[in-house]
One Martini backbone bead per residue (centre of mass of N, CA, C, O) as a GRO file, in nm:
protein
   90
    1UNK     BB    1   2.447   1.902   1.173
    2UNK     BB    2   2.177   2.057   1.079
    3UNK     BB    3   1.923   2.240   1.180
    4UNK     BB    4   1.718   2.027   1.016
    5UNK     BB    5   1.780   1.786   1.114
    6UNK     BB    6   1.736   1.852   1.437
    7UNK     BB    7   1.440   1.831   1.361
    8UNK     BB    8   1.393   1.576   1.262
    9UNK     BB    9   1.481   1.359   1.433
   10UNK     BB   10   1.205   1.323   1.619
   11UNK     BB   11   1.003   1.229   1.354
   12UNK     BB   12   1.180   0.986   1.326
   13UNK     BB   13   1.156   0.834   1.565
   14UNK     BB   14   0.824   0.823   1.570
   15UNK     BB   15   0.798   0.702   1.243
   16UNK     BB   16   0.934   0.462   1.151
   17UNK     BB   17   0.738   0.283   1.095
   18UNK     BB   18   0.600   0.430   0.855
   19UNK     BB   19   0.822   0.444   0.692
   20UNK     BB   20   0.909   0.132   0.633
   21UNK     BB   21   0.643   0.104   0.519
   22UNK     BB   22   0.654   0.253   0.290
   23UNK     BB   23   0.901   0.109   0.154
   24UNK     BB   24   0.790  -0.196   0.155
   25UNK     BB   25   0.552  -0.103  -0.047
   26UNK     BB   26   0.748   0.021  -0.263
   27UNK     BB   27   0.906  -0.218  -0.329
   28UNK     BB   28   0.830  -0.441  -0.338
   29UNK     BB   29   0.658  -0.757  -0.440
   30UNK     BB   30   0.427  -0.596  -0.545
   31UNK     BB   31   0.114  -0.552  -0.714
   32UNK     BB   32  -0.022  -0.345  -0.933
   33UNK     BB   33  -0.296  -0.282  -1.140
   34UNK     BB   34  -0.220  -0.009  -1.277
   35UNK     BB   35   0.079  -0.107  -1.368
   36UNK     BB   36   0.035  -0.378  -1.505
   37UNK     BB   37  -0.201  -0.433  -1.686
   38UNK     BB   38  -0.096  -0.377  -1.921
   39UNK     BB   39   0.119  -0.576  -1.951
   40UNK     BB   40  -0.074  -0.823  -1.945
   41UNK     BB   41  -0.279  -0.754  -2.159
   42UNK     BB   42  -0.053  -0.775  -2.385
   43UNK     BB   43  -0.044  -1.074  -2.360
   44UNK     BB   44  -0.301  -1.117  -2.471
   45UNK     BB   45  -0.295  -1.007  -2.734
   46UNK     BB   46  -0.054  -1.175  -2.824
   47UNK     BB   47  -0.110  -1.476  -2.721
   48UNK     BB   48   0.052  -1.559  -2.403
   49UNK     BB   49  -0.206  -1.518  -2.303
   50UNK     BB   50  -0.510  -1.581  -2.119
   51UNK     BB   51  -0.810  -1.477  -1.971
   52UNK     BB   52  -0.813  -1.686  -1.740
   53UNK     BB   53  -0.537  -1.607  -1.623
   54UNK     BB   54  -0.570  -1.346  -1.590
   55UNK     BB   55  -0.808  -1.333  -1.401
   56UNK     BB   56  -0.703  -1.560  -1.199
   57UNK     BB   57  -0.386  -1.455  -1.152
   58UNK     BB   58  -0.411  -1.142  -1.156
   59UNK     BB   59  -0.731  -0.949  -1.166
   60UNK     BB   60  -0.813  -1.060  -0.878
   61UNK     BB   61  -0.636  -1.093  -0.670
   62UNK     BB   62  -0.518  -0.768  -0.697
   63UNK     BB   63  -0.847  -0.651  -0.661
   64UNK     BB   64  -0.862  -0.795  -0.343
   65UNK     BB   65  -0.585  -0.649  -0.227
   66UNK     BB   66  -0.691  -0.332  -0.261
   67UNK     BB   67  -0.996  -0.361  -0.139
   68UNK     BB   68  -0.867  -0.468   0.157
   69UNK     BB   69  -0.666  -0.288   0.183
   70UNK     BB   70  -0.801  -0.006   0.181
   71UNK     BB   71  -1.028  -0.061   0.391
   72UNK     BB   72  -0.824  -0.094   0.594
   73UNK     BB   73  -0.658   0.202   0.575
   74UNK     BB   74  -0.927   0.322   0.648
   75UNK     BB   75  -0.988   0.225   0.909
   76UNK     BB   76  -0.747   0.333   1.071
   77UNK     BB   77  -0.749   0.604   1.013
   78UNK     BB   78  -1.011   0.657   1.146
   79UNK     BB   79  -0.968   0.562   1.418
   80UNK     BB   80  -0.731   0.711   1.467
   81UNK     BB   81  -0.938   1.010   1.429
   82UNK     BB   82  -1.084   0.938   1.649
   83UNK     BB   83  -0.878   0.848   1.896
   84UNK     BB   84  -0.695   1.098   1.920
   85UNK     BB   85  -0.883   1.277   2.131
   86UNK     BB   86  -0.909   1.057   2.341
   87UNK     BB   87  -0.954   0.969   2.667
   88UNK     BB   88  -0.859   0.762   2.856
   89UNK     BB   89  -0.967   0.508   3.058
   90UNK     BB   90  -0.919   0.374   3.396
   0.00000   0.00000   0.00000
């Protein structure tokens, strides 16, 4: 190993979990709004796709999915720097 892999050693084996989660989100199979819409819409404009479905069935789910999912992420960061400096009760 060189010198910069055994610095990052202790980093990598701390931080695993959070990698995990960035790989599992980034690969899985989860829609993104600003990625598919595109796509989606132009089924709707060929005719391929109805308004009801795209909106029910993609546009709904979707926008609902990242607006808790995001309120959730933006939660958790809070708490974590909110509660980072303080030490526990005994």
């Amino acid at each position: 190993m060189t010198h910069r892999a055994v610095g990052l050693a202790p980093v990598l084996r701390r931080d695993r979990p959070r990698i995990i989660i960035i790989l599992v989100t980034a690969h899985g199979p989860f829609h993104r709004l600003d990625a598919s819409a595109e796509d989606m819409f132009c089924l709707v404009a060929r005719g391929e796709l109805s308004w009801s479905a795209y909106l029910g069935r993609f546009m709904a789910p979707v926008l609902l999915g990242n607006v808790f999912g995001g309120v959730a992420l933006v939660a958790v960061l809070n708490h974590a720097q909110v509660t980072s400096g303080s030490e526990a009760e005994p």
